[in-house]
C-alpha positions in Angstrom: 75.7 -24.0 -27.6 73.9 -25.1 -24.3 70.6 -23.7 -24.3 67.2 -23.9 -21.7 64.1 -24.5 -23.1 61.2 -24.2 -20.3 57.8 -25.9 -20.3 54.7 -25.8 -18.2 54.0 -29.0 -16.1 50.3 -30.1 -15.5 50.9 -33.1 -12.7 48.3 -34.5 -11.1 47.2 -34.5 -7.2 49.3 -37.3 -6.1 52.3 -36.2 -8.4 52.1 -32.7 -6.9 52.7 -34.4 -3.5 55.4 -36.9 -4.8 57.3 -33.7 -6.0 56.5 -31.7 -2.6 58.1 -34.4 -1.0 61.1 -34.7 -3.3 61.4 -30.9 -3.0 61.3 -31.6 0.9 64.1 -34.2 0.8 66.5 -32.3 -1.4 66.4 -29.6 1.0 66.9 -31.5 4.2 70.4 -33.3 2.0 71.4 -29.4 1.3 70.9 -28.4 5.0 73.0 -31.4 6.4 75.5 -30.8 4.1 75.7 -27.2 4.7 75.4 -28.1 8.9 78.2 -30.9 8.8 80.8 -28.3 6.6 80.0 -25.7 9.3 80.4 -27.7 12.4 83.7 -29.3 10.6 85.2 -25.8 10.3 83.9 -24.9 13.8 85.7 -27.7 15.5 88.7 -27.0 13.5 88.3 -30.6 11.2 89.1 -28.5 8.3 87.2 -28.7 5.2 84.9 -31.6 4.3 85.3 -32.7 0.8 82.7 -33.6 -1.5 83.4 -37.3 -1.7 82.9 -37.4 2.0 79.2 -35.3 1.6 78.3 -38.0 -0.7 79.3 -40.7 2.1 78.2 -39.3 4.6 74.8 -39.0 2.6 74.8 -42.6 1.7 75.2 -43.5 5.7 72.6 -41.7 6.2 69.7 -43.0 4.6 70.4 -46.1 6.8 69.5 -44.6 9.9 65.8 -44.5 11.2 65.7 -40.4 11.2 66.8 -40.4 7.6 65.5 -43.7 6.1 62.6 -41.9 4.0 65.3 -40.0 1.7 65.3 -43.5 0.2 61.7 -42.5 -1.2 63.1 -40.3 -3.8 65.8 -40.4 -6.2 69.2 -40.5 -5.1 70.0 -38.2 -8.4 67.8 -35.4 -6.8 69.8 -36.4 -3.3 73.5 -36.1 -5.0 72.5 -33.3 -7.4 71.0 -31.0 -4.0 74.9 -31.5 -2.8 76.2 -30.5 -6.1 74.9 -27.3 -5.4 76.0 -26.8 -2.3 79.6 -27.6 -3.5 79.3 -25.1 -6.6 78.0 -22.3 -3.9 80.7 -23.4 -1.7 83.3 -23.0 -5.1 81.7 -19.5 -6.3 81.9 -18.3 -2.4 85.8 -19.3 -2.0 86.5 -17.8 -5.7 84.9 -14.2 -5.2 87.0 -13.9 -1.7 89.8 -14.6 -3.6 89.1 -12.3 -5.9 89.0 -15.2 -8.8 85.4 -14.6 -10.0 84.5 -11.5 -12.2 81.2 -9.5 -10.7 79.4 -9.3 -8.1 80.6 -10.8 -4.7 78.8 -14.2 -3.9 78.2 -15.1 -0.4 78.4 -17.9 1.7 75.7 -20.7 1.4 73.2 -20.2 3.8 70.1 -22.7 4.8 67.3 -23.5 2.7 63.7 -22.8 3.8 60.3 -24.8 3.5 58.6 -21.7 3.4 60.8 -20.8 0.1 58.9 -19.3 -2.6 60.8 -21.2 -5.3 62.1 -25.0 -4.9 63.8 -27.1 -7.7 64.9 -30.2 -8.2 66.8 -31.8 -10.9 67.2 -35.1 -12.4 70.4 -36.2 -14.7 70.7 -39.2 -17.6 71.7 -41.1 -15.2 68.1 -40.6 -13.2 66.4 -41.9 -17.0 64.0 -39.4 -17.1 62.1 -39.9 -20.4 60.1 -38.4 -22.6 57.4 -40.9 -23.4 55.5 -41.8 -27.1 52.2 -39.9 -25.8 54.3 -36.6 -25.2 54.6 -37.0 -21.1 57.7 -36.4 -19.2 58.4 -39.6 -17.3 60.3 -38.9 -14.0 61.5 -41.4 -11.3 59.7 -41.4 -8.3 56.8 -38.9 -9.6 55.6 -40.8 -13.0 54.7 -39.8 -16.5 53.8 -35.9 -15.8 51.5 -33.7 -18.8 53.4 -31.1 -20.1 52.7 -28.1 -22.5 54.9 -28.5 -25.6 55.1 -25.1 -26.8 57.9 -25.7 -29.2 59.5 -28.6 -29.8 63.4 -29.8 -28.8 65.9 -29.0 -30.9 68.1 -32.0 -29.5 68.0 -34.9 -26.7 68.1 -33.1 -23.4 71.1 -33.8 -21.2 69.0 -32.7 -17.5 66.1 -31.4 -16.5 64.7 -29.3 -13.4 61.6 -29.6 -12.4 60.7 -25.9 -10.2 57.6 -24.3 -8.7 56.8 -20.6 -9.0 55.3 -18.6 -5.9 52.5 -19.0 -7.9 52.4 -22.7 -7.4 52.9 -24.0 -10.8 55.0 -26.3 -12.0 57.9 -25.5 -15.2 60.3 -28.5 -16.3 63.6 -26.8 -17.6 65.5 -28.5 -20.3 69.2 -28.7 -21.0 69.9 -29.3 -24.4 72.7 -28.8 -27.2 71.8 -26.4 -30.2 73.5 -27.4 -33.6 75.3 -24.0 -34.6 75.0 -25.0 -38.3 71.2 -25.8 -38.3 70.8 -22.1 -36.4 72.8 -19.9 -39.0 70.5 -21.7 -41.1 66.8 -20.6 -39.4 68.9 -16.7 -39.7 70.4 -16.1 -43.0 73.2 -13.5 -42.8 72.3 -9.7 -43.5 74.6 -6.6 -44.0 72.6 -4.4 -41.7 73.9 -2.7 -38.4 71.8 -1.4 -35.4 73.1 0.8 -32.7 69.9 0.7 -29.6 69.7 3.2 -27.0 67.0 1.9 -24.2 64.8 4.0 -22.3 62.1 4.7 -20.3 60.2 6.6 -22.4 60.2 4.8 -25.3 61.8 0.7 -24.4 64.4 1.2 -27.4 65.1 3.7 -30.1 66.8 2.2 -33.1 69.6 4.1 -35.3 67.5 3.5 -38.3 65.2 5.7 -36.5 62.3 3.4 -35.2 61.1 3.7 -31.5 59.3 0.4 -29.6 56.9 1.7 -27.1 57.7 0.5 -23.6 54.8 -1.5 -22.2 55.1 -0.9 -19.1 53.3 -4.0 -17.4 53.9 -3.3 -14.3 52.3 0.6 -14.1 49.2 -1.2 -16.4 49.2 -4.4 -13.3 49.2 -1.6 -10.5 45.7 -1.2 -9.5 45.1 -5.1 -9.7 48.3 -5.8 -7.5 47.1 -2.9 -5.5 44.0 -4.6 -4.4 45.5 -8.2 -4.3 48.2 -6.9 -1.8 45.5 -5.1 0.2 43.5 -8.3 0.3 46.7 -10.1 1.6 47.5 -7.7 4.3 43.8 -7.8 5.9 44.2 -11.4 6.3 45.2 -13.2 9.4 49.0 -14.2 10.0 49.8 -18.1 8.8 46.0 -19.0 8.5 44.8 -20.4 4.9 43.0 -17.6 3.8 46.3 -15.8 3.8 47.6 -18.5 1.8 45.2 -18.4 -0.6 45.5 -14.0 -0.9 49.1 -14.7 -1.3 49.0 -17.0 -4.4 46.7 -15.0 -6.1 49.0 -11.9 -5.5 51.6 -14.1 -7.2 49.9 -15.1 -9.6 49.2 -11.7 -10.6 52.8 -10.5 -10.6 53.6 -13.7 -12.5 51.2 -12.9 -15.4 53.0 -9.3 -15.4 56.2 -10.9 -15.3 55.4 -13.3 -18.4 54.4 -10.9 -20.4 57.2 -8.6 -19.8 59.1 -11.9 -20.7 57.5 -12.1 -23.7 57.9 -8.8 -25.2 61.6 -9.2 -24.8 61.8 -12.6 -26.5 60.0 -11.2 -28.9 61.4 -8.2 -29.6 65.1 -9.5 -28.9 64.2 -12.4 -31.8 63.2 -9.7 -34.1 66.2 -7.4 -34.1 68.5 -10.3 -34.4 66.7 -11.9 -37.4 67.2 -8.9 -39.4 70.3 -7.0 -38.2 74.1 -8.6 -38.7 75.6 -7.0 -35.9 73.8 -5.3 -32.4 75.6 -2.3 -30.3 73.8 -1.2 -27.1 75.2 0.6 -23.9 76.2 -1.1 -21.2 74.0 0.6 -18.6 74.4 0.1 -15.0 71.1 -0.7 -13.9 71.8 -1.3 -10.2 72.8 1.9 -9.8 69.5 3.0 -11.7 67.7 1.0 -9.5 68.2 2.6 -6.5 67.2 6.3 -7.8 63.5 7.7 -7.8 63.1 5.8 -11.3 64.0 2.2 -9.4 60.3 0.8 -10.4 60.1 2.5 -14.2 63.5 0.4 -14.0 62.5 -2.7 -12.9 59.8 -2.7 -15.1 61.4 -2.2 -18.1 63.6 -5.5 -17.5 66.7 -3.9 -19.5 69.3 -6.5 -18.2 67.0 -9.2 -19.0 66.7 -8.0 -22.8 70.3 -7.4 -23.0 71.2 -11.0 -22.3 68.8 -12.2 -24.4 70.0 -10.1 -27.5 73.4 -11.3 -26.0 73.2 -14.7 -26.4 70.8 -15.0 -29.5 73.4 -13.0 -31.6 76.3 -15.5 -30.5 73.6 -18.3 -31.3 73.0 -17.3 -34.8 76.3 -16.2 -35.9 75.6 -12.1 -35.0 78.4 -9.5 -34.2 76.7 -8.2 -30.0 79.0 -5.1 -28.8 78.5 -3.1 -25.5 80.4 0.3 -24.9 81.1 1.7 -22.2 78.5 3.4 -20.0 80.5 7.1 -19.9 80.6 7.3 -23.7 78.9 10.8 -24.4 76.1 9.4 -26.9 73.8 12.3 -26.1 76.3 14.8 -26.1 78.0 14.1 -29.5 76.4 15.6 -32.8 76.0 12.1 -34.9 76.6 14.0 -38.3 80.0 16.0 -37.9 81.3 14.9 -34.0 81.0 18.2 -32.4 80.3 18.1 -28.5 78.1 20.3 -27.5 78.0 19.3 -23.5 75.5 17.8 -21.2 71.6 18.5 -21.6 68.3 18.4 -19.0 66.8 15.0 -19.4 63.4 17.6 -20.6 65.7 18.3 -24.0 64.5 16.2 -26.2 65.6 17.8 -29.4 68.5 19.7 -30.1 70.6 21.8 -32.7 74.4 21.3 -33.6 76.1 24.8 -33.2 78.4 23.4 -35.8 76.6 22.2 -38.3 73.1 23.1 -37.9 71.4 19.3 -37.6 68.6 18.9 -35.6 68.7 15.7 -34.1 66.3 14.2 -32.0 68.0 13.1 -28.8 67.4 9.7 -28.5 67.8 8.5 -32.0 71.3 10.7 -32.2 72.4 8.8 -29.1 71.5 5.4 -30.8 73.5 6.4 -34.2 76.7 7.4 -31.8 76.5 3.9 -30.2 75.9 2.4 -33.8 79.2 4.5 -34.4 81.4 3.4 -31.3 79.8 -0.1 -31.8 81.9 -0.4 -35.2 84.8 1.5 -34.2 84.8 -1.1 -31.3 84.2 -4.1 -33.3 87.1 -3.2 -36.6 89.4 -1.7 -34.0 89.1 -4.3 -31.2 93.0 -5.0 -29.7 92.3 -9.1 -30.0 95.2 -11.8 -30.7 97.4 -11.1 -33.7 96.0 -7.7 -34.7 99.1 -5.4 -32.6 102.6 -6.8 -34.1 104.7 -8.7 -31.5 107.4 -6.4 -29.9 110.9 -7.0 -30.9 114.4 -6.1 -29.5 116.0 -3.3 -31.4 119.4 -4.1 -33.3 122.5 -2.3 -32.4 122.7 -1.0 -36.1 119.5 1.3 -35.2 120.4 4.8 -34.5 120.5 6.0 -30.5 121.1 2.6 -29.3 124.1 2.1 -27.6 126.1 -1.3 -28.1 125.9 -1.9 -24.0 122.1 -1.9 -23.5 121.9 -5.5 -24.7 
């Protein structure tokens, strides 16, 4: 399984400006690239292919307006048009209706003023992690970086990105060993049906409730003034400049803990459950009620693809269902509906069989419940018999409908 593991980078002056520049160059090999396709399908040259990008590229760095792309590595150079071709491949599949989700649009420019650049360097650039723990890149040098954790294998890339913030991560790609993993996570019996909230974060069948941090609401009055500070400053001078990073750095440090709790929390549930059902929520439409910043804050897509693909990393059963299944509606202990409630209802009695059930955790053991139904009775290969052509001996089958 192909995982990232991110680190913080620590490079010095004149590494900061060596990757500026690289950052600089990989975005003017993007833009061309994007330019030349556009004018090719303007003039009615048809589509340029991705082996004439890469030539066209290489001709390039000949000419006096583009010599100083030879500066950097020509991995960073060929992987910035590897991009564009898999935006140009995700754009042409969603108007053909061949990718699942949202629709993707077509490439458009890259900006200096971006918030976020990234480059990335293959094997074949030989980055290196050195003895003395430094990440060795061509062109930039042997860079100080964080370990927080080690590797679990050789890394097959890595991108090196800076944050609105200004700082610096390198993201590795490596290969976990599925046999070492089941090993860190012995198996367990248990099941756990979670129903997210707002409220409470996540209310768990066994009956537990996380309290939702909320990092954002508890950031407010800091980001309040930062923003405020921003906006009294003067357009594109470097007091602005220095008003916006700090107001990014303070939504960064909200953002990292937010990430935190949900790797945390995520880890946890996993280590001790065997199999995970949740509801597949549609938190864009969530997003754009009067509870779009309770939503936002509480990251639920984020934790969801985390608990996602840690349970297929450690050999866990992960089931969503469906977003109209009437958890809250359905009495846990004998079925009966009993209809719709006010979001105030937080408790509730079944006319049937008398159970009070708190709302929440009822709606957790209901998705526990559909989760399993979901999981033993899923219609996968080989589990409906194969259709066969009734014989003629059968009764009501007439001899001509062969």
């Amino acid at each position: 399984m192909q995982l990232r593991y991110r680190y913080r980078l620590y490079p010095t002056s004149v590494q900061r400006a060596a990757l500026v520049r690289a950052f600089g160059c990989a975005r003017v090999v993007f833009n061309d690239a994007l330019a030349a396709r556009r004018d090719a399908h303007r003039t009615g040259l048809g589509f340029l292919s991705d082996a004439q990008l890469s030539a066209r590229l290489t001709a390039s760095k000949k000419t006096p307006e583009r010599a100083w792309l030879a500066e950097v590595s020509a991995v960073v150079l060929q992987q910035a048009l590897a991009d564009l071709c898999a935006a140009y491949r995700n754009f042409l599949a969603s108007t053909a209706g061949q990718r699942k989700g949202p629709k993707f649009g077509a490439p458009q420019f890259r900006s200096r003023k971006d918030r976020i650049q990234a480059i990335r360097f293959t094997r074949n650039a030989r980055f290196k992690i050195t003895a003395g723990r430094k990440l060795r890149l061509p062109g930039i040098g042997e860079v100080a970086v964080r370990w927080s954790r080690p590797l679990p294998s050789e890394p097959s890339s890595v991108t090196v990105i800076k944050d609105a913030a200004g700082r610096f991560f390198a993201s590795f790609v490596v290969e976990t060993d599925t046999a070492t993993d089941a090993a860190r996570f012995p198996g367990s019996g248990a099941e756990l049906g979670i129903d997210l909230g707002l409220a409470h974060f996540a209310v768990l069948s066994d009956g537990r409730k996380i309290t939702s941090p909320r990092f954002l609401r508890r950031a407010e009055k800091k980001l309040k003034h930062a923003q405020r500070a921003m906006s009294r400053k003067q357009e594109h001078s470097a007091n602005r400049e220095k008003a916006r990073a700090n107001l990014a750095r303070a939504h960064a440090k909200a953002a990292d803990a937010r990430l935190d709790f949900h790797h945390k929390l995520s880890t946890a549930l996993i280590r001790e459950t065997q199999a995970v059902a949740v509801e597949d929520l549609a938190v864009k439409g969530l997003a754009r009620t009067r509870l779009a910043k309770s939503v936002h804050d509480a990251g639920w897509a984020a934790f969801l693809g985390m608990l996602e693909y840690k349970a297929r990393r450690y050999g866990r059963a992960f089931t969503r269902i469906g977003r109209f299944e009437p958890t809250s509606q359905v009495c846990s202990t004998c079925g009966a509906r009993d209809g719709p409630k006010p979001l105030h209802v937080r408790t509730w009695s079944c006319p049937a069989c008398g159970t009070i059930h708190d709302r929440d955790i009822n709606a957790a053991k209901n998705i526990l419940a559909l989760g399993r139904r979901e999981r033993l009775n899923a219609c996968r290969d080989g589990v409906r018999p194969p259709r066969e052509v009734a014989t003629v001996s059968e009764a009501g089958t007439r001899r001509s409908a062969a």
